[in-house]
N, C-alpha and C positions, 0 to 999 in steps of 0.2 A: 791318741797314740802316746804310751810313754818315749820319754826322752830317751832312754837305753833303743830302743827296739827305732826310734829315727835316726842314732846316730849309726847303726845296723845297717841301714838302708842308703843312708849318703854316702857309709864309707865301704860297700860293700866288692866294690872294686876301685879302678883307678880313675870314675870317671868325672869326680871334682876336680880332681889336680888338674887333669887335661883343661877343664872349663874351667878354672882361675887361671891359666899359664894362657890359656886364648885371649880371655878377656883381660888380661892385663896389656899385652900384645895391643890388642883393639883401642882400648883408650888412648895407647897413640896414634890414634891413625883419625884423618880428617872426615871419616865418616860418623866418629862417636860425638853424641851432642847432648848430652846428661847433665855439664859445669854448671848448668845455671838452678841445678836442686841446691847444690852448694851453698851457692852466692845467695840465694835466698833466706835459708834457713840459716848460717851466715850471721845476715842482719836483722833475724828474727831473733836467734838469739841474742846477739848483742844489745837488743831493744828490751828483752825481760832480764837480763845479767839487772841482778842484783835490783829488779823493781817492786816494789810490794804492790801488790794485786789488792786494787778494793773498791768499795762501791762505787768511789769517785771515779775511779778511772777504767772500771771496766768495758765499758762503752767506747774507750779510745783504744783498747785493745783489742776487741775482736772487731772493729774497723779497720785496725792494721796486719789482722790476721786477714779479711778479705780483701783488699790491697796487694796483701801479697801473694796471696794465690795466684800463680801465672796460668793466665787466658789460654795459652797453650802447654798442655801437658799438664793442668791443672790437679793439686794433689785432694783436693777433696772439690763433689758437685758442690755447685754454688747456694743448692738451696737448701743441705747445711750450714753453713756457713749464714742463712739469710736467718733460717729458725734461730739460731747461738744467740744474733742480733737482737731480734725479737724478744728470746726470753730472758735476755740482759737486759733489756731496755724497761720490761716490767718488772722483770725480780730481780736487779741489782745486788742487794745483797748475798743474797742466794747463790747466782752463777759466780761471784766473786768469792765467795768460803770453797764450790763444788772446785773453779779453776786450781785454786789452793792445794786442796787436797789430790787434786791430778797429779799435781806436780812435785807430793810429798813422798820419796822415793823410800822412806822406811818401809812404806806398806807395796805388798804385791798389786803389780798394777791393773793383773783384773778385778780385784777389789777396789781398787779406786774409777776402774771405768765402770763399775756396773754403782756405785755409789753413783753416779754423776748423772747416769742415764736413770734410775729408778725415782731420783728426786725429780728430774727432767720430766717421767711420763707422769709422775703425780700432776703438774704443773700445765702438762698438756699430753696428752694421753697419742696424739696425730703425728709431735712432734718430728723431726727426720732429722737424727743425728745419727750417721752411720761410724761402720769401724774405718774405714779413713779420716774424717773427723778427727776422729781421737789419734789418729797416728801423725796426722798433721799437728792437731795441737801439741803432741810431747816432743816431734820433733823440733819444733818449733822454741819450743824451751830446752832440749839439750839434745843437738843434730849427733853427736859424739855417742848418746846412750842409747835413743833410740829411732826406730827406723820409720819411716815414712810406710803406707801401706796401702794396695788395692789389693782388691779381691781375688780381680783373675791374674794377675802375676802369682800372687799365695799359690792359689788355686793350679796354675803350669807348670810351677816350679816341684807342689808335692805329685805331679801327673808322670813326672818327669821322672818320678821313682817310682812311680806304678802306685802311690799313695792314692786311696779315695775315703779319706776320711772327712766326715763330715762335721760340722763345728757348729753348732745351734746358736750360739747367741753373740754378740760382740765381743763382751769383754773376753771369753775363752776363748774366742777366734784371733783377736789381736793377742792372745798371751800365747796361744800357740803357734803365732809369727813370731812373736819378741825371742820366745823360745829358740826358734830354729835358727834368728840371726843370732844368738849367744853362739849356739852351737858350730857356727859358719864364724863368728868373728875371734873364738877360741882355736879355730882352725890356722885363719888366715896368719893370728902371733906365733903358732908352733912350729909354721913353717916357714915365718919370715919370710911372706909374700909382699905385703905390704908393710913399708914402717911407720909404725901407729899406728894402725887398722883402725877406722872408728867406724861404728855404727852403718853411717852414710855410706862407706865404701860397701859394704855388706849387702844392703839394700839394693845399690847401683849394680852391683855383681846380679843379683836377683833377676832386678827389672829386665838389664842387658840380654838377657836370655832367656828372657820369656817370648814362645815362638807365637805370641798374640801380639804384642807393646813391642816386643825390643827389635831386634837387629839378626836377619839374617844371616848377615856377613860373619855373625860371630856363633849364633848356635848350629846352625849348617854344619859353621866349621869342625865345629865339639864334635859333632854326631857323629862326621864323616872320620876324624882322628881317633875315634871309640869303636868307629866300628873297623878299621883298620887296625888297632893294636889286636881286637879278637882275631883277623883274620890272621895274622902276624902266627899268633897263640897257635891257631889251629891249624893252620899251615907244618908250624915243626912237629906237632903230633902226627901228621899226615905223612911224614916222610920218616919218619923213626918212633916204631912200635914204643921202644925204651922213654923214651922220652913219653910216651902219654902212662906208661905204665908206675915211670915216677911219681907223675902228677896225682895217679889215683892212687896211689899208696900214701900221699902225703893230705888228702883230704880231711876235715874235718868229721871224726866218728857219726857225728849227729846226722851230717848231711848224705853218708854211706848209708846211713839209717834209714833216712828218708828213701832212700832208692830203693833199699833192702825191701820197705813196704810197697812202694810203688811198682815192682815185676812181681811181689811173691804170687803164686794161683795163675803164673804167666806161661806160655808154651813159646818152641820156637826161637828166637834171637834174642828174647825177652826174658827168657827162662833163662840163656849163656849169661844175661845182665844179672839176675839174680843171683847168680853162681859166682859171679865173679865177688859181690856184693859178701854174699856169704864167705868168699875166702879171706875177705881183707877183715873181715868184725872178727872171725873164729882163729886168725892165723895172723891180723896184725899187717900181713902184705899179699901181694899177689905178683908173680912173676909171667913171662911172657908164656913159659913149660907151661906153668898152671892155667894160663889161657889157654893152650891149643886143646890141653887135657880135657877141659872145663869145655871145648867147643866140640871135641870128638865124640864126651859123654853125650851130651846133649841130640849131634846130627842123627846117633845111630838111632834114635828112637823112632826118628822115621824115614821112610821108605824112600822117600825121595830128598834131593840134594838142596837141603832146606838154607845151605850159604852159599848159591850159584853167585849171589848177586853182592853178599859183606864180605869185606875185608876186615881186619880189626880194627881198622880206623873206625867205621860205622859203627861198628858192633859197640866199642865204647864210646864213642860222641856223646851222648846224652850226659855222661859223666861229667864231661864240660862244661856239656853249652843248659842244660836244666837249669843250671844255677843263673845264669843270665839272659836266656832268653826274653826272658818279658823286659830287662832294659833295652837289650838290641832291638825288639820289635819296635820299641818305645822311638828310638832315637832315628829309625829306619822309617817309621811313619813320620817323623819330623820333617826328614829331606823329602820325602813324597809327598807331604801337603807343603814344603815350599816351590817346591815345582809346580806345585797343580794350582799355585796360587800367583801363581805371574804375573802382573797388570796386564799383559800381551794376551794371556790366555782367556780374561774375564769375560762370559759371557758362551764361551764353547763348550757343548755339552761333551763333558770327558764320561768317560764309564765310572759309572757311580760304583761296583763292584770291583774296585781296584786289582790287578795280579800287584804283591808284595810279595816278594820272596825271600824269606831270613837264611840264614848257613842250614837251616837242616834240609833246604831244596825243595824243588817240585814233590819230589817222592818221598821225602822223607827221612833217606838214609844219614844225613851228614854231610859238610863238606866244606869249601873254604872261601865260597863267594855268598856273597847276598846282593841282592838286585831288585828293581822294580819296574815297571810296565805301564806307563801312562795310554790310556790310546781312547777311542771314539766311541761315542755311547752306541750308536749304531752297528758296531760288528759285534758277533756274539763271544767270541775270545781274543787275547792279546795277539795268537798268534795270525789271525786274519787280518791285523789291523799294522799300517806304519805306527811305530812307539816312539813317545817318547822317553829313552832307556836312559836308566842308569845301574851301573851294577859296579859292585867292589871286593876287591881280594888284595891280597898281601902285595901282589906286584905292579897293581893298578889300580886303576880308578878310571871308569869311562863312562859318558854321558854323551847325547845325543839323537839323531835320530837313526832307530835299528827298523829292519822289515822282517816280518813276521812271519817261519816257518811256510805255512799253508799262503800266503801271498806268494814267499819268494818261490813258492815252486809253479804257479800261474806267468808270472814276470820275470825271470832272469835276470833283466838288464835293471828292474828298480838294487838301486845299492845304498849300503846303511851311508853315514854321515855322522861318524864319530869321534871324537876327542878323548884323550889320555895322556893323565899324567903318573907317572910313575915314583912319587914320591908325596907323600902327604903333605908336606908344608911348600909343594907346590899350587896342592888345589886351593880354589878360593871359589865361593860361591857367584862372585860375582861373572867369572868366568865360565862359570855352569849357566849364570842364565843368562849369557849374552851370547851362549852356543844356542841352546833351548827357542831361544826367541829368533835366532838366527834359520833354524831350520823347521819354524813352526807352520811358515808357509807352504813349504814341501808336504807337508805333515799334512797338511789340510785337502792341499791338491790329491794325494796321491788316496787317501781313502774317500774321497768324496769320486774320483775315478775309476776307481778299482773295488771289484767284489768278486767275494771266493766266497766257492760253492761250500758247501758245511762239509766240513772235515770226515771223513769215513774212517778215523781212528789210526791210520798211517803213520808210520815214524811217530809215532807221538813219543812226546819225552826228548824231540833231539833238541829243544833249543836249553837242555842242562845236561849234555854226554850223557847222562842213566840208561841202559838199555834194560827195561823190564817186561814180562809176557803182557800183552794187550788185557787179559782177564785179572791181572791186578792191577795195572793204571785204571780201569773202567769199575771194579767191583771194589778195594781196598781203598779204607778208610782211615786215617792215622787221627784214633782218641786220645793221642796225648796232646793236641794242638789245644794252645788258649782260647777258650770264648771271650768272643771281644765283642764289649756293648760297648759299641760306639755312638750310636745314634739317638740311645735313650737314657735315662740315667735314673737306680733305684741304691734308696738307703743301704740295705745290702747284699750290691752289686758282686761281692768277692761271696758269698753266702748261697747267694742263690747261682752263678756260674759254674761250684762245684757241688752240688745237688744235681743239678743239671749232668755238669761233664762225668760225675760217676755212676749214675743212673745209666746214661748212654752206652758208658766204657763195659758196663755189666751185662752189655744186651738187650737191657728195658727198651721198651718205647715209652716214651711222657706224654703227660697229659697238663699245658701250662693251665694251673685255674685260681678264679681271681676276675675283683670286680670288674664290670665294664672301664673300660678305656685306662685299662695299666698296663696295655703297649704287649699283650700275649703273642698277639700275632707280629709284629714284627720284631719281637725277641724271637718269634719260632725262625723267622728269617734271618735273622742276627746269628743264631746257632746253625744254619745249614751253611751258612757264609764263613766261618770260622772254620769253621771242619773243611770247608770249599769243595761239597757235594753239590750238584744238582736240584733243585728242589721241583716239586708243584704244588700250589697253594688251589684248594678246593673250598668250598662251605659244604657242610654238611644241610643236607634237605631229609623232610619230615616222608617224603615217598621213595628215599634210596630202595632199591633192590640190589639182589646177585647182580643182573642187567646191567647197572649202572657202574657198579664197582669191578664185578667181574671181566661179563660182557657179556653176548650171544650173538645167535645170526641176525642179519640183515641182509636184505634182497638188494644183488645186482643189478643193474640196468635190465639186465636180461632175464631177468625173474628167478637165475639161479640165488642160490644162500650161502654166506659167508661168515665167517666167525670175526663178528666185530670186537675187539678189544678192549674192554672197561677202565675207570679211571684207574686203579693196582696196577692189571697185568701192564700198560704201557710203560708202568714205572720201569722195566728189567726188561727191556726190549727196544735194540732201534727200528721202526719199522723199515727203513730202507734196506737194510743191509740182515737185518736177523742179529746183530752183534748184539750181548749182554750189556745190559746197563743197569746203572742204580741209582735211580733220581730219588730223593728222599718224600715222602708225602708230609702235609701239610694239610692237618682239616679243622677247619674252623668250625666252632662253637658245632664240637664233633655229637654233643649230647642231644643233636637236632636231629640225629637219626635212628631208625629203631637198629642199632649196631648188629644184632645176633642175624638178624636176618640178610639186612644189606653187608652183614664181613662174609659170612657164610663159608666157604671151602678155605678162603682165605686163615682163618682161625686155624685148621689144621695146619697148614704148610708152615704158618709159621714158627711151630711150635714144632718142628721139624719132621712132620709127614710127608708123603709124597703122595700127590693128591691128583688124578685123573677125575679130566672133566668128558662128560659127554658130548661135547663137540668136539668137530674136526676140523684139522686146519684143510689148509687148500692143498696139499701134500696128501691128505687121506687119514692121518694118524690123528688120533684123540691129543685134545690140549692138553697138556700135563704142569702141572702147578709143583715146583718143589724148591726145595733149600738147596744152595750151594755147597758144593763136598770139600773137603781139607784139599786141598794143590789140586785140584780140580781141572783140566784141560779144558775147555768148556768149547765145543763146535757146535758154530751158530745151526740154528734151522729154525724153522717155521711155525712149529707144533711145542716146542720147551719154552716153559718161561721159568727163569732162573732168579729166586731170591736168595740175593746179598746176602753173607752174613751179618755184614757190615749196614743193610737197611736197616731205615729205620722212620717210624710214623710218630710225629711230631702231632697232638690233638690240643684247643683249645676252649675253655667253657667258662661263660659266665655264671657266676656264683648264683646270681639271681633268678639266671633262666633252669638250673637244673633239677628244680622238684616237677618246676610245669612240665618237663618234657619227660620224654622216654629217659626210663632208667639203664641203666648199663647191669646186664648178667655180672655176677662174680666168675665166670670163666673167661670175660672181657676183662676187665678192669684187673687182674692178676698177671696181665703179661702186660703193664704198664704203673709207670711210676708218677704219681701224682706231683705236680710242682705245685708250691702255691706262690704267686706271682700277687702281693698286697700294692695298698697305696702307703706314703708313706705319714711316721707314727706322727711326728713334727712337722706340723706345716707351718710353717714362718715364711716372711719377708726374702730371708736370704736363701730358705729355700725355691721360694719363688725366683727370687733373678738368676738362679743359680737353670732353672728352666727357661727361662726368658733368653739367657746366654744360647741355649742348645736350638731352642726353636725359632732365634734371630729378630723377635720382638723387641723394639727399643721399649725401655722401663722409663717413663714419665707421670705426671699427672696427669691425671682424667676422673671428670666426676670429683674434684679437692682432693684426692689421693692420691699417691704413686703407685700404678700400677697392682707393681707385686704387692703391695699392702691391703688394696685393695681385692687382687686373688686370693691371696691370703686368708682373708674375712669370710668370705664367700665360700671357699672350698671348705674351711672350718667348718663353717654352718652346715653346707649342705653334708657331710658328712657325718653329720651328727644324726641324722634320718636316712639318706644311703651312701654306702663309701660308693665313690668315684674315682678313678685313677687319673693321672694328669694327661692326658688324651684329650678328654674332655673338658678339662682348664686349660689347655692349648686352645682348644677351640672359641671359648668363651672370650680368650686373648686375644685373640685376632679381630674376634667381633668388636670386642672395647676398642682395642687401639685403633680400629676403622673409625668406628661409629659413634666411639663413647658412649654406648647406651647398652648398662648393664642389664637393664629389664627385658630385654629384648632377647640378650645372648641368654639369660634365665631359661624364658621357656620355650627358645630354640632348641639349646641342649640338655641341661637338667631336668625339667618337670616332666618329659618324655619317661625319663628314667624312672620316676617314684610311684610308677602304674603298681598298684595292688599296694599302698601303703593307706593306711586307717585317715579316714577324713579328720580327725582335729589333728593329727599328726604332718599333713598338708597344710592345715592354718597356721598352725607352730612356726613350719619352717617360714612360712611368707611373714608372719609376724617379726620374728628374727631381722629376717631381710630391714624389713621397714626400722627398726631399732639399733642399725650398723651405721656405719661412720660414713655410707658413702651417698652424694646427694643425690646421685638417679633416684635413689629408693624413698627418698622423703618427699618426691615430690606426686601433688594431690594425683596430677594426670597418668604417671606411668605407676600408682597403685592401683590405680582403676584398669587400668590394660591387662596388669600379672592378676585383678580379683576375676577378670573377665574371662582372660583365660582358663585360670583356675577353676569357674564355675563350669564353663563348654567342655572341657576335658574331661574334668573328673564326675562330673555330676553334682559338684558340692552347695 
């Protein structure tokens, strides 16, 4: 990322200042315990002030460098620090000229750390001198210039702007840290934050608020004061048109621009956006006259009263909050995973499907609170469940435990249990979780006691005042919501999202495709969760029929016949009630079925026919298959089934498997958009930990290697004869860090994979293997296990 486009990003609104004015706050106060990186680095300094570094005494130096790394909170792993030793101790000269040249500040200092490291792996190729290392050693010699470094603080701090840039090797990964403290310690002199800012402080700002390492008491805090100035903002535009009409008139051209593309080809509330859009580029401003004008043109073109439900608060919201959403969400998941990470609550299964709720609401329109929903993996929404709630608006701030809609109409007498403060620099986290833990026993009681029947669609929408028709809370989908991969993580993640979310937005259904085990299928899950439709996850089989998909009869007890319902039509149907639904599908390694036969009628309807089947319902009327109409009244019954505009079929295929199986017609494969879903290009070490982090694997040695280095090697190789996506290097991890026995996780998972690959091309990759750096493979017994295998499998 260039520096122009990160200073963009930091200072994109006000939400540094707020987090320097907290954490300034914070370090006085008796919970901060940071002084002693100080005092360290301190008398590290003053130990090389003014010492010449050389053969003789480099030996007493990185002695006094591990020495002084403290055992707790420790700035680089120790076996760093063990290798520095080792290779000083044989090449004295050598590490005494590389120390030198670290520390000679004419030269840019990723050129001096990848100088230090390329002499290093000449020397030993295993070696394990990471980018903390080097950030310990410079700061070490001048705590004033530069910063101290780990991974995942870097790594929270750019998350924390919605950055996911990736940094492939040391020296660029610590120069585009040293970067961003310039950029932070140039801030802190302009504003005479601190006087003398150095380095140290900049880092300490970092650390403090990283929601992994630091201090909840203080990023909480940030979150909760950020996201309260929003609702402040959006509060006065809620109460005087003028005032947000200002705001849009005073917008940056580019970012009108952006919008201007973002509604054009749009109908409806969407198309008033573009209008409005259009007036301010062609005319410079837009007045409140020119909205109504602008909404009157617009309503008459259809028939029915298409703003029952906006105001022009709604109507322009997006004009706001577009610009910051993804911080808000950002800082709104912070407080939601400090809650859900309670020590009190460790070990309680919460709903791993979170409700978040940002200002744009349940529904979508806009508005001036944001909130969230903690509650129990066992009810199937928030609102059957006691929560633990928190929600925020310009006049408050309340946490606690709430009762959920559909409970409280079961129980009466169950009552929320909540707190409020009414001014920001009242709240303090500490007080949120000492209500939270206060009321988590009730919380437990009361849904381990209480169950509500499933919801029949009733009042739904009351726990956010929206009153909308039940056929758009249950059928309406809002595509402008972020897909949020949270659970997995790809090179590029911002790349492939908007492939994705434009394809959708356009009506397509996707097809994710891509080697085995690059995460297709719970990315398909990942995007019905983001959108926060409904899903069902099926696999496609090699005998589908209409039967299966569509449906047909089936004999009652009583030998009468009935029209049983296939896996589609229950998508857009609740059997209880007959009500419209839109669960999204989900079919796995969908190229397993002969598709033209088993979609069948389905093919028409979605392409917008109205498609009669020759069966009956129990009513006597033939099924009838079709597409949802423009404002649509939709009255349930027995015999319609109603597809969404807004559905949509989610398919997944492995690259490997799609010659062997059924082909897909070109009249399939045209009303869907191909994703390709790769592995990634770099695979390294820090790509490895950087996986190890997500899938909660500690990174050690095993087999003489560290882990990810060892993965690292492995996936290389195997890649080199079939890609694999890190699904299946998950899996290999888990097996190592159990067992340490990479032979084993081989042809567990891998060798599975390379069915139909050329036999000396089999001997290759095991040759490989035996020629890698890691000892499983060089020894006599466990090459005889993988030649043994090798020969039973494949025939070889």
């Amino acid at each position: 990322m260039k520096i122009e486009d990160l200073k963009g990003k930091l200072f994109e609104d006000n939400y540094i200042n707020i987090a320097i004015e907290e954490y300034l706050k914070f370090k006085e106060t008796n919970v901060y315990d940071e002084a002693y990186k100080r005092q360290i680095l301190s008398e590290l300094n003053n130990y090389l002030k003014d010492k010449r570094i050389t053969s003789e005494n480099i030996i007493e130096i990185v002695e006094y460098f591990q020495k002084k790394n403290p055992p707790r909170g420790s700035f680089v792993h120790w076996s760093n620090l063990d290798d520095l030793y080792k290779y000083a101790k044989e090449r004295p000269v050598e590490v005494a000229e590389l120390l030198n040249y670290l520390y000679e500040e004419s030269v840019e200092v990723g050129d001096r750390i990848e100088r230090f490291l390329n002499t290093a792996k000449s020397y030993n190729l295993s070696i394990k001198l990471g980018t903390s290392l080097f950030g310990y050693l410079l700061a070490g010699f001048n705590m004033r210039k530069y910063p101290l470094f780990k991974d995942s603080i870097f790594k929270d701090f750019l998350d924390s702007f919605g950055i996911k840039e990736i940094f492939g090797d040391i020296p660029t990964k610590y120069s585009a840290y040293y970067n961003l403290c310039l950029i932070l310690l140039d801030y802190f002199k302009e504003k005479d934050y601190i006087k003398n800012p150095d380095m140290m402080d900049v880092q300490d700002f970092i650390f403090c608020m990283s929601p992994k390492d630091g201090y909840k008491d203080l990023y909480v805090k940030v979150s909760v004061r950020y996201l309260y100035e929003h609702a402040k903002i959006l509060d006065s535009f809620n109460r005087d048109d003028k005032v947000f009409i200002d705001y849009i008139n005073k917008l940056d051209r580019d970012y009108i621009g952006e919008m201007y593309d973002r509604y054009r080809d749009t109908e409806k509330v969407n198309e008033i956006r573009f209008e409005v859009c259009k007036k301010v580029i062609n005319d410079g401003s837009i007045s409140i006259e020119d909205l109504e004008e602008i909404k009157s043109k617009v309503s008459s073109k259809h028939k029915k009263d298409i703003l029952k439900s906006w105001n022009n608060f709604k109507i322009l919201f997006p004009f706001y909050y577009e610009k910051y959403k993804k911080k808000i969400n950002i800082e709104l998941r912070k407080i939601y995973d400090s809650v859900k990470s309670i020590e009190t609550f460790r070990g309680y299964d919460f709903k791993e499907n979170e409700y978040i709720c940002d200002f744009y609401g349940p529904q979508n329109f806009g508005g001036t609170r944001s909130w969230f929903a903690i509650y129990s993996k066992d009810k199937d929404t928030h609102k059957d469940s006691a929560q633990l709630f928190f929600s925020l608006e310009n006049k408050e701030i309340s946490y606690g435990l709430y009762i959920g809609s559909n409970l409280r109409k079961i129980d009466e007498v169950i009552k929320d249990d909540i707190d409020s403060v009414n001014d920001v620099e009242e709240f303090t986290y500490n007080k949120m979780e000492k209500k939270f833990v206060e009321v988590f026993d009730r919380f437990k009681e009361i849904n381990e006691s209480t169950q509500v029947k499933a919801d029949n669609g009733d009042n739904v929408a009351k726990d956010d005042g929206e009153n909308i028709s039940e056929d758009v809370i249950s059928l309406g989908v809002d595509f402008n919501k972020e897909i949020k991969i949270r659970k997995l993580f790809f090179e590029d993640a911002d790349i492939l999202a908007k492939r994705i979310s434009t394809a959708l937005k356009s009506g397509k259904h996707i097809i994710l495709v891509g080697p085995p085990g690059t995460g297709k299928s719970k990315l398909a899950k990942e995007i019905c969760e983001s959108y926060e439709v409904d899903y069902e996850m099926v696999t496609a089989m090699s005998d589908w029929s209409t039967y299966d998909t569509i449906g047909g009869y089936r004999p009652e007890v009583d030998g009468t016949l009935y029209f049983d319902e296939g896996i589609f039509l229950r998508l857009f149907k609740d059997k209880k009630n007959n009500a419209p639904t839109n669960k999204w599908l989900i079919i796995d390694e969908i190229n397993r079925a002969d598709i033209d036969k088993a979609f069948g009628s389905l093919f028409s309807a979605l392409t917008g026919d109205k498609v009669t089947l020759s069966f009956k319902s129990k009513s006597g009327n033939n099924i009838v298959l079709r597409p949802q109409q423009d404002n649509e009244k939709i009255e349930p019954n027995d015999y319609e089934y109603i597809i969404p505009k807004d559905f949509r079929i989610i398919g997944t295929i492995n690259t490997y498997d799609k010659t062997s199986l059924y082909e897909m017609s070109y009249a399939f494969m045209r009303r869907f958009a191909f994703i390709p879903v790769g592995v990634p290009q770099n695979i390294d070490k820090d790509l490895i930990e950087r996986y190890l982090n997500i899938w909660g694997i500690e990174d050690r040695v095993i087999n003489n290697v560290d882990l990810k280095e060892g993965l690292a090697e492995v996936w290389s190789i195997i890649n080199k004869y079939r890609k694999i996506g890190p699904a299946i290097i998950k899996d290999i991890a888990k097996y190592v860090s159990e067992e340490g026995d990479y032979t084993s996780a081989i042809i567990l998972y891998v060798l599975p994979q390379f069915e139909g690959l050329m036999v000396n091309e089999i001997k290759k990759f095991a040759e490989e293997l035996y020629g890698c750096s890691i000892k499983d493979f060089i020894n006599i017994e466990q090459r005889k296990r993988l030649d043994s295998f090798i020969e039973d499998f494949f025939g070889v």
